[in-house]
VMD Tcl script that builds the backbone (N, CA, C; Angstrom):
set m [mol new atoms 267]
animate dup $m
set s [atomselect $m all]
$s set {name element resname resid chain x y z} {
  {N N UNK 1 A 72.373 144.856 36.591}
  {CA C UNK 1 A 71.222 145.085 35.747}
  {C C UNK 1 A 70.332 143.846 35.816}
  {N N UNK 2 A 69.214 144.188 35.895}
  {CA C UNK 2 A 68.123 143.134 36.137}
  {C C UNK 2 A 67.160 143.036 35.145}
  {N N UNK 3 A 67.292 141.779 34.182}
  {CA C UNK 3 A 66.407 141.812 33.065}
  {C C UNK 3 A 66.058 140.651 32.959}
  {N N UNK 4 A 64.638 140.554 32.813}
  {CA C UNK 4 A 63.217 139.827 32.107}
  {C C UNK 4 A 62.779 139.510 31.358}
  {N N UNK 5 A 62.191 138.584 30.820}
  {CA C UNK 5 A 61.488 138.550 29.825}
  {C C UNK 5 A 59.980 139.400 30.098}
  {N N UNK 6 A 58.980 139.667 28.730}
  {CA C UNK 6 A 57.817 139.596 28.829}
  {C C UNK 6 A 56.933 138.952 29.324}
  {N N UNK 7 A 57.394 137.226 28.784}
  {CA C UNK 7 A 56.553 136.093 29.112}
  {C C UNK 7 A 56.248 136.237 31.072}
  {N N UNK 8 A 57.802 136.417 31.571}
  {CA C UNK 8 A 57.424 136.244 32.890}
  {C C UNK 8 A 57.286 137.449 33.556}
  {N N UNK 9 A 56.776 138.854 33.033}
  {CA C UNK 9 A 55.933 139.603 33.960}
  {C C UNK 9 A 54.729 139.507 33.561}
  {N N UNK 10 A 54.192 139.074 32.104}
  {CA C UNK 10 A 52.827 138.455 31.968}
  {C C UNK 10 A 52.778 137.533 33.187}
  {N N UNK 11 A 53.144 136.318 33.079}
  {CA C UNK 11 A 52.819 135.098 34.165}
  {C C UNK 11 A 52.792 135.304 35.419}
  {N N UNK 12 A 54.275 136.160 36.068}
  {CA C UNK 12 A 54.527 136.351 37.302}
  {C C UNK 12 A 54.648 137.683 37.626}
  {N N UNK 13 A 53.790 139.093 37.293}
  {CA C UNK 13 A 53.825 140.135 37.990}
  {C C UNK 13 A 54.286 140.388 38.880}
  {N N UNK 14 A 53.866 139.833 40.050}
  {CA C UNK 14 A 54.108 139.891 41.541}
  {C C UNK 14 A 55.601 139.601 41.928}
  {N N UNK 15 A 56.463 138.918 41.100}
  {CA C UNK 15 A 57.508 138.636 41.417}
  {C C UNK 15 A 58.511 139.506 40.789}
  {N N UNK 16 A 58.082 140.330 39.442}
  {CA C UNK 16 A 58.901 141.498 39.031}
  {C C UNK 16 A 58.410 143.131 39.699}
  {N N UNK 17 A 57.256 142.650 40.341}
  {CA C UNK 17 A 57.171 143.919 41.149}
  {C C UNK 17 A 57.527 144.017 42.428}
  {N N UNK 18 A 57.814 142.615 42.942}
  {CA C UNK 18 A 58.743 142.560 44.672}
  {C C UNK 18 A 60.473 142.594 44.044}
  {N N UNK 19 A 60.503 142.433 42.723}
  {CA C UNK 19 A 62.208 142.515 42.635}
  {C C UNK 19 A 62.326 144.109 42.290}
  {N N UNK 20 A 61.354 144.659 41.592}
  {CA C UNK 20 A 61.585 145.922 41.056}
  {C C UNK 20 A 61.898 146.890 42.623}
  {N N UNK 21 A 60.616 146.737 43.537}
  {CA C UNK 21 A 61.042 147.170 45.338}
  {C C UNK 21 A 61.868 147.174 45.963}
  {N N UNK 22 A 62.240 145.553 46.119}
  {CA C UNK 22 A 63.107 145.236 46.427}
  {C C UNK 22 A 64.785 145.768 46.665}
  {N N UNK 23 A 65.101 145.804 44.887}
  {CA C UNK 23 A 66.280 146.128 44.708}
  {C C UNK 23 A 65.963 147.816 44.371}
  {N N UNK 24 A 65.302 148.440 44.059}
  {CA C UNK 24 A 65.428 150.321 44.316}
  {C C UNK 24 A 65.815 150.302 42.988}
  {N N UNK 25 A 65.366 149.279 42.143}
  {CA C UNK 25 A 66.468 149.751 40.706}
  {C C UNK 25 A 65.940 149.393 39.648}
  {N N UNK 26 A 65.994 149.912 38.535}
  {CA C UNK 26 A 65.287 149.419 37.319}
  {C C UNK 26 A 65.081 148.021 37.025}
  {N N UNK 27 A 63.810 147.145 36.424}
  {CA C UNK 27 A 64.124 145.864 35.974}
  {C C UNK 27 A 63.829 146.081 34.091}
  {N N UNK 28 A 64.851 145.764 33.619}
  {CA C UNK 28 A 64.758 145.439 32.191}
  {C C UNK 28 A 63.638 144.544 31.663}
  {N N UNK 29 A 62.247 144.776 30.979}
  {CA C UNK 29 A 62.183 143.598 30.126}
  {C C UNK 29 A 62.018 143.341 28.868}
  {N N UNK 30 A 62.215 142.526 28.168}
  {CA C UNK 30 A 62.717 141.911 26.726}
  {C C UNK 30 A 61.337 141.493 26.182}
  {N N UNK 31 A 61.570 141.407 24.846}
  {CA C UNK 31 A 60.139 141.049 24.527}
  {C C UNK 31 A 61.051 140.545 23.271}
  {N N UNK 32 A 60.550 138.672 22.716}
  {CA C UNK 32 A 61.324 138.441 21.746}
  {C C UNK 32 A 63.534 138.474 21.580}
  {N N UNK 33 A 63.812 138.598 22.777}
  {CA C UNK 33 A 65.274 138.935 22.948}
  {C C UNK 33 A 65.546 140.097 22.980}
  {N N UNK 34 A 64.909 141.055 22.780}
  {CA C UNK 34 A 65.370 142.697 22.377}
  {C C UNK 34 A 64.567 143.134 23.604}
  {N N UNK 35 A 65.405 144.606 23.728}
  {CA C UNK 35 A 64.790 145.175 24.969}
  {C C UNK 35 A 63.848 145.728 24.551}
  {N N UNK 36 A 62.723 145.855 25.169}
  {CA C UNK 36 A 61.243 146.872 25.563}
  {C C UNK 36 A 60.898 147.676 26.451}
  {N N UNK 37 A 60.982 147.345 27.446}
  {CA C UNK 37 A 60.488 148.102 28.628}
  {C C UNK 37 A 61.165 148.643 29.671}
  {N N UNK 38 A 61.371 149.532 30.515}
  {CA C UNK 38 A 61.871 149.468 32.059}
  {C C UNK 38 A 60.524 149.647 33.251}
  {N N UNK 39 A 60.873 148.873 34.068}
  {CA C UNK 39 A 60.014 148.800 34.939}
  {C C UNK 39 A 60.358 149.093 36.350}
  {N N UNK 40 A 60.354 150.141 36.991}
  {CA C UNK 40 A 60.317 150.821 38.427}
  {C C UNK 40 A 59.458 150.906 39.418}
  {N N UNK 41 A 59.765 150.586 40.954}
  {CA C UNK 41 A 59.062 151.429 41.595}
  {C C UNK 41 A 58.618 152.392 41.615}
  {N N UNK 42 A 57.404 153.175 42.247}
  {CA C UNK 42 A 57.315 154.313 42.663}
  {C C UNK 42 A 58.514 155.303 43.025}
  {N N UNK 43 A 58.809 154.387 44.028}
  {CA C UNK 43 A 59.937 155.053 45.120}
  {C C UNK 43 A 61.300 155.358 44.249}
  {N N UNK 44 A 61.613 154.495 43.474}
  {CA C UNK 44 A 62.572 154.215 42.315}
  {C C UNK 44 A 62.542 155.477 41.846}
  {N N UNK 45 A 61.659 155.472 41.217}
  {CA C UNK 45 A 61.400 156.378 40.077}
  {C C UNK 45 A 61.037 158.316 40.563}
  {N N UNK 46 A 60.495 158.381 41.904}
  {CA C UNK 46 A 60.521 159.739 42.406}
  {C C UNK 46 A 61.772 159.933 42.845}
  {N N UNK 47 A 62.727 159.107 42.987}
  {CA C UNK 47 A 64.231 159.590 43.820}
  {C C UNK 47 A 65.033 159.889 42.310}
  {N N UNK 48 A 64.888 159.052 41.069}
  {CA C UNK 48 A 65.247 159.155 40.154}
  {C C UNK 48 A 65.030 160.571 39.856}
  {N N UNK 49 A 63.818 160.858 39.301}
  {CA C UNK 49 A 63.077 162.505 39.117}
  {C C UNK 49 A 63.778 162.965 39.429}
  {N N UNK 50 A 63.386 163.222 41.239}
  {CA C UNK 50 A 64.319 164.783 42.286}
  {C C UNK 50 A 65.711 164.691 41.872}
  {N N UNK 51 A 66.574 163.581 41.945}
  {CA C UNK 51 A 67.823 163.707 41.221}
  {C C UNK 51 A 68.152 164.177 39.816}
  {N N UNK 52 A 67.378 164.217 38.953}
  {CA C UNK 52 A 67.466 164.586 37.775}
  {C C UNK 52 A 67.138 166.052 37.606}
  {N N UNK 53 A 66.285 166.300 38.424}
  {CA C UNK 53 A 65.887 168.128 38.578}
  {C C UNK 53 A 66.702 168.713 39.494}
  {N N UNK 54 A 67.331 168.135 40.658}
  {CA C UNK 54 A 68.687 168.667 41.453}
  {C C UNK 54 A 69.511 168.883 40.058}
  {N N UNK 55 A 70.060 167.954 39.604}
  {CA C UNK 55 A 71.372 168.114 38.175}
  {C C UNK 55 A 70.889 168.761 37.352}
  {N N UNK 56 A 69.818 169.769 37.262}
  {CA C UNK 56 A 69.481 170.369 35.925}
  {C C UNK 56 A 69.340 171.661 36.924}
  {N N UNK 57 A 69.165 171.719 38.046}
  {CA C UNK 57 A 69.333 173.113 38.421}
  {C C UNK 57 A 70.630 173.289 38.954}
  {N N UNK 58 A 71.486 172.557 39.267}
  {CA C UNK 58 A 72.807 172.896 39.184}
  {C C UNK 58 A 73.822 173.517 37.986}
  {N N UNK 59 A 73.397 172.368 36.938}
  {CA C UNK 59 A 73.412 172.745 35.524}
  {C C UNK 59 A 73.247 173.951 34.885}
  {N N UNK 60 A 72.034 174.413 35.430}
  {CA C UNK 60 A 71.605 175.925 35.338}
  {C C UNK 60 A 72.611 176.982 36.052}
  {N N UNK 61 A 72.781 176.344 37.227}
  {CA C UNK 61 A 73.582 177.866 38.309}
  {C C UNK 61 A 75.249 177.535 37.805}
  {N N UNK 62 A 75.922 176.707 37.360}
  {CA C UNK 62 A 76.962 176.428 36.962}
  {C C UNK 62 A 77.272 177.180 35.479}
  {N N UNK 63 A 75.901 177.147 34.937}
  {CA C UNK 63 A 76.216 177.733 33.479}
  {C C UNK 63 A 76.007 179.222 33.951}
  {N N UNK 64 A 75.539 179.741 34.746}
  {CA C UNK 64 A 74.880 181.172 34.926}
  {C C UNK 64 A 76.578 182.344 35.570}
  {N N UNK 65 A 76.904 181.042 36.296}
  {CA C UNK 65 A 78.312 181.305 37.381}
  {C C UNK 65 A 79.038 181.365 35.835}
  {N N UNK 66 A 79.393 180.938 35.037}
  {CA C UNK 66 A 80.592 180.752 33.947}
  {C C UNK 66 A 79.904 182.059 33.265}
  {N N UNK 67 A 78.598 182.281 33.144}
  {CA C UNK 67 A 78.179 183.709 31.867}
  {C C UNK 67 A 78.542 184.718 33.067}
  {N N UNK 68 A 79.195 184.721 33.800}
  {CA C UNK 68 A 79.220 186.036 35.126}
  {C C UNK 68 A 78.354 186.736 35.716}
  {N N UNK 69 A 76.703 185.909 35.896}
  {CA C UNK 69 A 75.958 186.379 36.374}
  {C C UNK 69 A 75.919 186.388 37.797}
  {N N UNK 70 A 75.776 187.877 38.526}
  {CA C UNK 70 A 76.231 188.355 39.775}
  {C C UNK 70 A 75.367 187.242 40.958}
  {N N UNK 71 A 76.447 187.116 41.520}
  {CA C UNK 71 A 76.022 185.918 42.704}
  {C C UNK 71 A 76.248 186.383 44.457}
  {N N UNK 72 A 75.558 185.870 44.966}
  {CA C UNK 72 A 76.040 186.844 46.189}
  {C C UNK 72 A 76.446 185.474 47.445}
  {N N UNK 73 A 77.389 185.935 48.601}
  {CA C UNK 73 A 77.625 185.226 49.152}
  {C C UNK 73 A 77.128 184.413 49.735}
  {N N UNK 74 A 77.486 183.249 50.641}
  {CA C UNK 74 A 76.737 182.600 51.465}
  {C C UNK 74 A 75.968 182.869 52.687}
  {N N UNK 75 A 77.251 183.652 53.359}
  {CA C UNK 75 A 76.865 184.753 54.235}
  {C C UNK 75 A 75.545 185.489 53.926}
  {N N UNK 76 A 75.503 186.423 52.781}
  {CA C UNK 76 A 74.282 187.206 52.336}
  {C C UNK 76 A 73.178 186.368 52.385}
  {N N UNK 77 A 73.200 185.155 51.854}
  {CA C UNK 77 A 72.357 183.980 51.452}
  {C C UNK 77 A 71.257 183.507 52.864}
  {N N UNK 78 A 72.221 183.410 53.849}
  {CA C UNK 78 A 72.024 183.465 55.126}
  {C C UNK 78 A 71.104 183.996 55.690}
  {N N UNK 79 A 71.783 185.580 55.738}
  {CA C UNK 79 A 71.176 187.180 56.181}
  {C C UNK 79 A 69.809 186.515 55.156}
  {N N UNK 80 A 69.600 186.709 54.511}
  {CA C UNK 80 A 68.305 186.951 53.656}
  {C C UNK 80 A 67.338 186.135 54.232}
  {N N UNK 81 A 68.050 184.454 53.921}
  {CA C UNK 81 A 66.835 183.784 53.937}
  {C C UNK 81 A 66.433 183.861 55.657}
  {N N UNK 82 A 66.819 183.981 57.037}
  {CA C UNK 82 A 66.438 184.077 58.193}
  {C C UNK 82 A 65.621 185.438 58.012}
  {N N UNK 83 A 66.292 186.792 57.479}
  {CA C UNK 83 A 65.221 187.876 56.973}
  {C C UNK 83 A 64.010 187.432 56.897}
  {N N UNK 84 A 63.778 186.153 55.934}
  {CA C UNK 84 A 62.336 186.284 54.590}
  {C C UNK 84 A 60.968 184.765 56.156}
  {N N UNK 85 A 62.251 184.047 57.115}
  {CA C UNK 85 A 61.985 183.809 57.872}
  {C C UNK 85 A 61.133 184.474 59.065}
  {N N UNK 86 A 62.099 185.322 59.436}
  {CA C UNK 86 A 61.655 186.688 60.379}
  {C C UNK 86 A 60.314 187.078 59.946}
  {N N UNK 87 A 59.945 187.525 58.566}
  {CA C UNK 87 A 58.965 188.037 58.304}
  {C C UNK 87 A 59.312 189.763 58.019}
  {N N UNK 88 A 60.831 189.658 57.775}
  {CA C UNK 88 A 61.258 191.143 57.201}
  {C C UNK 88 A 61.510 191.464 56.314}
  {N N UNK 89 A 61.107 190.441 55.421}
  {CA C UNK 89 A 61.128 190.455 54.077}
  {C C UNK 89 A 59.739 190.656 53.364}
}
mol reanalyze $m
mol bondsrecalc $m
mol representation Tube
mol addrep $m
């Protein structure tokens, strides 16, 4: 975990935004000793997202599979989507 003060992303921006790149990973910063902020990349933060909406649509088909909602094979899955490919769908 990588944490900051305020004072030094006021002063030194540039150096919590080449560590924030850098490392792909959140930087903590503090304001007064207590936490305030998180600060991310771009890149950070869209891989974060898509991962978080992958686990919520899994979430979804996992809960759907346990209520016994009808699922069809992989095989079928297959057949279809080269179908909707083909243009025979």
């Amino acid at each position: 975990m990588i944490i900051k003060s305020s004072t030094t992303l006021r002063n030194d921006y540039n150096a919590i935004a080449k560590i924030a790149r850098e490392k792909a990973e959140p930087v903590y910063i503090t304001r007064n000793g207590e936490g305030d902020l998180v600060v991310m990349s771009i890149e950070a933060f869209e891989r974060r997202e898509a991962m978080l909406d992958l686990k919520e649509k899994l979430l979804l088909a996992e809960e759907q599979r346990l209520a016994g909602t009808p699922t069809v094979s992989l095989e079928e899955a297959e057949n279809r989507i080269r179908k909707k490919i083909n243009g025979e769908i």
